[in-house]
C-alpha positions in Angstrom: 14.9 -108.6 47.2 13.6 -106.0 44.2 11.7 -107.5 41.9 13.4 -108.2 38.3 11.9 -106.1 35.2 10.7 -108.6 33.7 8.5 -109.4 36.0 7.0 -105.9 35.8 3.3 -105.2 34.5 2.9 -102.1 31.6 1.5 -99.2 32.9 0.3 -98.2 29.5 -2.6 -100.3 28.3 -3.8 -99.4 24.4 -6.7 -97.0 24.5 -8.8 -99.6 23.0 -12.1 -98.5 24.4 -11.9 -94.8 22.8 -11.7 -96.4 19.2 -14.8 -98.7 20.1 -16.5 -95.3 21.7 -16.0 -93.8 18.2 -16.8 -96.4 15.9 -19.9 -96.7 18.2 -20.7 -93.1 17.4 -20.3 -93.1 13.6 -22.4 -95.8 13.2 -24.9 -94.5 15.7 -24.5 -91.1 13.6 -25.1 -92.8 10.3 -28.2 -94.9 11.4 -29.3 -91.2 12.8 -28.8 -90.0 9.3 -30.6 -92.6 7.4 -33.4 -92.6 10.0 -33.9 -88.9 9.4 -33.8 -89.4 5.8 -37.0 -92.2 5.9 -38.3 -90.7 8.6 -38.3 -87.0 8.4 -38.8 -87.1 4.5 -42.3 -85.4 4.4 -40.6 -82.4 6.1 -37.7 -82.1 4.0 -39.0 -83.9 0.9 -41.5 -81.4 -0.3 -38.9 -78.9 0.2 -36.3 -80.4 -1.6 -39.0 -80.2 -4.6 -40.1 -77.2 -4.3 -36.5 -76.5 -4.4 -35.9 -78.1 -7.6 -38.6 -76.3 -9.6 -38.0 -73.3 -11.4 -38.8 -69.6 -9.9 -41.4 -69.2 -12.8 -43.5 -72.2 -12.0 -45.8 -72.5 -9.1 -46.2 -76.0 -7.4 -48.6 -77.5 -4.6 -48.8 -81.2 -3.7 -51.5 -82.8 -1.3 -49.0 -86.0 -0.2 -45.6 -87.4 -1.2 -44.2 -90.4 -0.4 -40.5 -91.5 -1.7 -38.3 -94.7 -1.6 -34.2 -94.6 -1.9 -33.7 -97.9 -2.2 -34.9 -98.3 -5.7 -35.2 -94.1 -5.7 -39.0 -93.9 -6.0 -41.4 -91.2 -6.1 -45.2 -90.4 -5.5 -47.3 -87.6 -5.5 -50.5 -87.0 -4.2 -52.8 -84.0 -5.4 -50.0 -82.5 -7.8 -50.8 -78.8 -8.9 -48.3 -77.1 -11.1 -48.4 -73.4 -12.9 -47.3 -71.3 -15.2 -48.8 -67.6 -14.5 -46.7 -65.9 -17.3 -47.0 -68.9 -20.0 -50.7 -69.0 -19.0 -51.2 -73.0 -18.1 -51.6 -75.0 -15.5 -51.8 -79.1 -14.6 -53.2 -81.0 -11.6 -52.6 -84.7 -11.6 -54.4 -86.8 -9.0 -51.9 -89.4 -8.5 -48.0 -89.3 -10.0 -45.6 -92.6 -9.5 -42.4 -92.0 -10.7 -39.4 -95.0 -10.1 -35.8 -95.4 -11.4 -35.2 -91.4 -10.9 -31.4 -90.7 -11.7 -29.8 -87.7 -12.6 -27.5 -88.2 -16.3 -25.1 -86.2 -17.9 -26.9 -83.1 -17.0 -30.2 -84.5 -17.4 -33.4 -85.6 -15.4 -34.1 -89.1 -16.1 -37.3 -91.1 -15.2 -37.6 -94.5 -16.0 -41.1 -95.1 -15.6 -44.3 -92.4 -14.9 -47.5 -93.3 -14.4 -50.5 -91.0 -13.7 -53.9 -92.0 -12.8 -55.6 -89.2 -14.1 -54.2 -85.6 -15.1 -56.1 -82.1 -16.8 -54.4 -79.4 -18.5 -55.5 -76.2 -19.3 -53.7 -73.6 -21.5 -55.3 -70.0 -21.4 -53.3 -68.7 -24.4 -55.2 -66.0 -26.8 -55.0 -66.8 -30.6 -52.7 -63.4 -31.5 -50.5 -64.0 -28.9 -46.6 -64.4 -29.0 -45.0 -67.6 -28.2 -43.4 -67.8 -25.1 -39.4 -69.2 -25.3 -38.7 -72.5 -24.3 -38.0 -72.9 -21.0 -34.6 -74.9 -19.4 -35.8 -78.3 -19.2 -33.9 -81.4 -20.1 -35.9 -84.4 -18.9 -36.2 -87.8 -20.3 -38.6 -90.5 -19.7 -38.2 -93.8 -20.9 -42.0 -95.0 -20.5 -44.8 -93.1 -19.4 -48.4 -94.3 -18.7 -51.8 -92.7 -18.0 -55.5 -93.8 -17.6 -56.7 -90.4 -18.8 -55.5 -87.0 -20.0 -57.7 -84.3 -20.9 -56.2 -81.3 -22.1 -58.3 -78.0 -23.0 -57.3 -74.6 -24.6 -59.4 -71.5 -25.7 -60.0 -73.3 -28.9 -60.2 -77.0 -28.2 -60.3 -80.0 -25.9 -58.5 -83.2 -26.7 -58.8 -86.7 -24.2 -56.7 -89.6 -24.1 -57.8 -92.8 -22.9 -55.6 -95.7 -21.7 -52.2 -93.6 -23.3 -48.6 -93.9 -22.9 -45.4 -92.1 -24.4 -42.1 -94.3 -24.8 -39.0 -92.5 -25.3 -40.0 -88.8 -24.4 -37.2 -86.4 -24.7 -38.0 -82.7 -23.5 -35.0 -80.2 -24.0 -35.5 -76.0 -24.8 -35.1 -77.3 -28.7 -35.8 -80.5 -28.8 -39.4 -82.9 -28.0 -39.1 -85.6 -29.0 -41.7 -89.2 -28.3 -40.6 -92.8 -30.2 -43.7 -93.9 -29.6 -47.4 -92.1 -28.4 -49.9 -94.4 -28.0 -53.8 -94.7 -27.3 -56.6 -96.4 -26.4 -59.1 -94.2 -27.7 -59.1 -90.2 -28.0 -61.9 -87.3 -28.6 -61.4 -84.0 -29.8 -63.6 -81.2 -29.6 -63.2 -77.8 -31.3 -64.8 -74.6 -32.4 -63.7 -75.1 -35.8 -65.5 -78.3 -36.3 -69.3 -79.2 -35.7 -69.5 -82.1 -34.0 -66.5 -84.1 -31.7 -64.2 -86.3 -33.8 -63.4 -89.6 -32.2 -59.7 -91.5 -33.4 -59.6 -95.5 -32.2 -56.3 -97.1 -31.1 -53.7 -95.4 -32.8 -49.8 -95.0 -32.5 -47.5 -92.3 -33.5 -43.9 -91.0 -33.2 -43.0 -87.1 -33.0 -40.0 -85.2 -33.5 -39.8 -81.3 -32.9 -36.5 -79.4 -33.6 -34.8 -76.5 -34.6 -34.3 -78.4 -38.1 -38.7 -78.8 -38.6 -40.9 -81.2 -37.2 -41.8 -85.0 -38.4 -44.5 -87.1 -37.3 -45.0 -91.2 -38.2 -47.2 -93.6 -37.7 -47.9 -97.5 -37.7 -51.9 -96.6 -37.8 -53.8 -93.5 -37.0 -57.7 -94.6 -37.2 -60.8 -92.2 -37.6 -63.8 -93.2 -38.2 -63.8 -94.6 -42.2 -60.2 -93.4 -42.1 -56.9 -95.0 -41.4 -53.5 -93.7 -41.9 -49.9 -94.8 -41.8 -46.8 -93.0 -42.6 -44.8 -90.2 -42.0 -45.2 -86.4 -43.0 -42.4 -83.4 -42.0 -41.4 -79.8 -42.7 -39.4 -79.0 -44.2 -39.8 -81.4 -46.8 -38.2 -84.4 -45.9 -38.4 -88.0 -47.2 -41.6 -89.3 -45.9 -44.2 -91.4 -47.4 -47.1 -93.2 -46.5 -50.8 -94.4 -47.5 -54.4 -93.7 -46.5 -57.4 -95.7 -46.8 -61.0 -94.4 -46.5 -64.3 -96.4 -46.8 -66.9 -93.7 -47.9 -69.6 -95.6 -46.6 -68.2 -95.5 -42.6 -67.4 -91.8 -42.6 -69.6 -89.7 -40.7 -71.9 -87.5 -43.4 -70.5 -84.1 -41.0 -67.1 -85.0 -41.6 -67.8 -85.4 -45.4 -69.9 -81.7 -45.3 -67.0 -80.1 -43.2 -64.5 -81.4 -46.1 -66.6 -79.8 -48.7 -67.1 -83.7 -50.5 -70.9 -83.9 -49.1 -72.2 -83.7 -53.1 -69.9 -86.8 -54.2 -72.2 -89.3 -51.9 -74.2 -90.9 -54.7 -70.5 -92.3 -55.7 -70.5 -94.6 -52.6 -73.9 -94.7 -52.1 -75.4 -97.8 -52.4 -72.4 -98.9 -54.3 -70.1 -102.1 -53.5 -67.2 -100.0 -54.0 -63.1 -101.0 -52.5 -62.2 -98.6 -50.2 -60.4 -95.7 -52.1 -56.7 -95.4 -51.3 -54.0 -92.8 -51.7 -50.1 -93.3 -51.3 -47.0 -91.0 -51.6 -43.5 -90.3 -51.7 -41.6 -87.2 -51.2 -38.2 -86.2 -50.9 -36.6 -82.4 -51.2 -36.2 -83.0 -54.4 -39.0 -84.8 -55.6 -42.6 -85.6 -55.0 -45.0 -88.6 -56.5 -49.0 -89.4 -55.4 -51.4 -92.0 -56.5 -54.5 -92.7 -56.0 -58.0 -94.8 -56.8 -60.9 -92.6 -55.2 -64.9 -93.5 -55.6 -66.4 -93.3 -59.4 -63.7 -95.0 -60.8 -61.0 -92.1 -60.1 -58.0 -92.6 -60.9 -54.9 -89.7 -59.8 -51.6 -89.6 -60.5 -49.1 -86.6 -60.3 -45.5 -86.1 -59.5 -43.2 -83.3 -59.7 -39.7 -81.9 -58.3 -38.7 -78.3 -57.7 -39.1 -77.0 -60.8 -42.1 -78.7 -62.5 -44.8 -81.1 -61.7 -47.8 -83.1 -63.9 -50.9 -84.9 -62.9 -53.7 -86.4 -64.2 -57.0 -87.9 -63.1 -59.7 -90.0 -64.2 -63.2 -91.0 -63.5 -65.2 -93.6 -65.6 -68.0 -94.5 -63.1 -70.5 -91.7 -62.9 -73.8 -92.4 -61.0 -76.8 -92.8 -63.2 -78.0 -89.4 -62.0 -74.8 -87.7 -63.0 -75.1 -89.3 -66.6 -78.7 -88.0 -67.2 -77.8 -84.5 -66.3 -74.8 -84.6 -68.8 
C-alpha cells in the first residue's frame, strides 16, 4: 500500500547552519578588529599621529600608549619642530584623556606634562611668521615645570596650569594661567626676577589683546586688574612696599635716589588704582613722602596733579 502524503518527511530543511556560520564569522571578524586595534596600536598608532600633524612640523616620540575606552593618550619622549618658524619642544611625559573631535575642532579635556622645554631661535629684526591652522581647545592643562628660552630670555614655571586654552589662527585665548612660582631671566635686566603664586587670564585677537588678573606678586609688588589695547575698559590697583623691593629693581626703574623716603620710615605701602575706558581715563595714587597723584583725562584733554609733604630731613636741609 503507498504511503499517504502526509506521512511524508520535507526534503528541504532551513539552512540554519549557514546563518550560524556567518554570524560566527562577523563576530569573529569584529573581535579580530578590536584585537588589532589594542593590540597592534604601537604600529599603527604612531602613524596615525604622524599622520595628523601638519607637513611643516617635525615630530618624534620615544613611546605611546592609548586607551578607547575612555579615549586616552600618552606620550613618551615627545619631540616636536618647526624648522621654518625656528622652535622646537620636547616633553618628557604627555597624558592626554577625554580626546574628542568638535565641530571642527581638537578637544582635550585634560593635559598633563611632567616636564617640557621650549626653545624659540627667532632673531629680533625678524618678520612674524602667519599663524598656522590650528584649532585646539583644552579645557585644563597641568605641568610640573615649563621652561621656555629665546635669544633674549628664559622664563620657568613651577607647579602651572592653563584652564580654558583656546588656540585658533586668530584667536589664543587662557581663562585662567596659573602658578606656583616663576623666574625670568633676560639680557635687558641685571639680575633674575622671581613672581610668587600668581594667576592671570589672556585674550589675543584680531580686535587687541587683554590680560586680568586676581593677583600677580613680585617681590614688594602685587597687582590685580586688567590692562588691553586698544583701550578698553579695564581697571585695576597695585600695591608696593618700598622696603621689600629688591634695591636692582628700584636702580633698573630709575627710582634708586628716592630710598631715604622709605628708608627707615614706618610708611603704608603706596598704592595706585585706575580706570579707563575709550573715552576716558582716571588714576590715583598715595606714593612714599606723602605723595599724593591724581589725573584724569578723555580724548581731548587731561589734568593731574601731585603732592608731596614728607621730605626726608636730608632733602629739607639741601632746600
Amino acid at each position: 500500500m503507498p504511503s499517504l502524503p502526509m506521512d511524508q518527511h520535507n526534503s528541504h530543511p532551513a539552512p540554519k547552519a549557514p546563518r550560524r556560520r556567518s554570524a560566527a564569522r562577523v563576530v569573529i571578524g569584529v573581535a579580530g578588529v578590536l584585537f588589532g586595534m589594542v593590540a597592534g596600536r604601537d604600529m599603527w598608532l604612531p602613524r596615525t599621529v604622524s599622520w595628523a600633524v601638519p607637513q611643516h612640523l617635525h615630530m618624534t616620540v620615544q613611546g605611546m600608549e592609548t586607551s578607547l575606552f575612555p579615549p586616552a593618550l600618552r606620550i613618551h619622549g615627545l619631540y616636536l619642530s618647526d624648522t621654518t618658524a625656528g622652535w622646537n619642544v620636547r616633553i618628557r611625559e604627555l597624558n592626554a584623556s577625554g580626546i574628542a573631535w568638535q565641530s571642527g575642532r581638537l578637544h582635550v579635556h585634560q593635559l598633563e606634562m611632567d616636564s617640557a622645554m621650549c626653545s624659540a631661535d627667532v632673531s629680533p629684526g625678524a618678520e612674524p611668521q602667519e599663524d598656522i591652522s590650528l584649532d585646539v581647545s583644552v579645557d585644563e592643562l597641568r605641568w610640573n615645570h615649563l621652561h621656555v628660552a629665546t635669544a633674549e630670555d628664559t622664563m620657568s614655571w613651577d607647579n602651572g596650569m592653563a584652564v580654558g586654552l583656546i588656540l585658533q589662527p586668530h584667536r589664543r585665548q587662557v581663562d585662567q594661567l596659573g602658578w606656583g612660582a616663576c623666574q625670568w631671566k633676560s639680557s635687558s635686566l641685571p639680575q633674575t626676577l622671581v613672581l610668587g603664586p600668581s594667576s592671570l587670564s589672556v585674550q589675543d585677537d584680531v580686535e587687541g589683546w587683554r590680560v586680568a588678573s586676581d593677583a600677580v606678586r613680585l617681590p614688594g609688588i602685587q597687582f590685580s586688574g586688567s590692562l588691553g589695547w586698544p583701550l578698553r575698559e579695564t581697571h585695576g590697583q597695585a600695591e608696593v612696599n618700598w622696603q621689600q623691593v629688591p634695591p636692582w629693581m628700584l636702580q633698573f626703574a630709575g627710582m634708586g635716589g628716592l630710598e631715604p623716603c622709605w628708608n627707615g620710615v614706618d610708611s603704608p605701602p603706596s598704592t595706585l588704582t585706575w580706570t579707563m575706558t575709550p573715552d576716558s581715563w582716571e588714576l590715583a595714587g598715595q606714593g612714599p613722602c606723602g605723595l599724593t597723584l591724581e589725573a584724569g583725562g578723555s580724548v581731548s584733554a587731561w589734568s593731574a596733579q601731585a603732592h608731596v609733604n614728607q621730605l626726608p630731613p636730608d632733602w629739607k636741609d639741601m632746600a
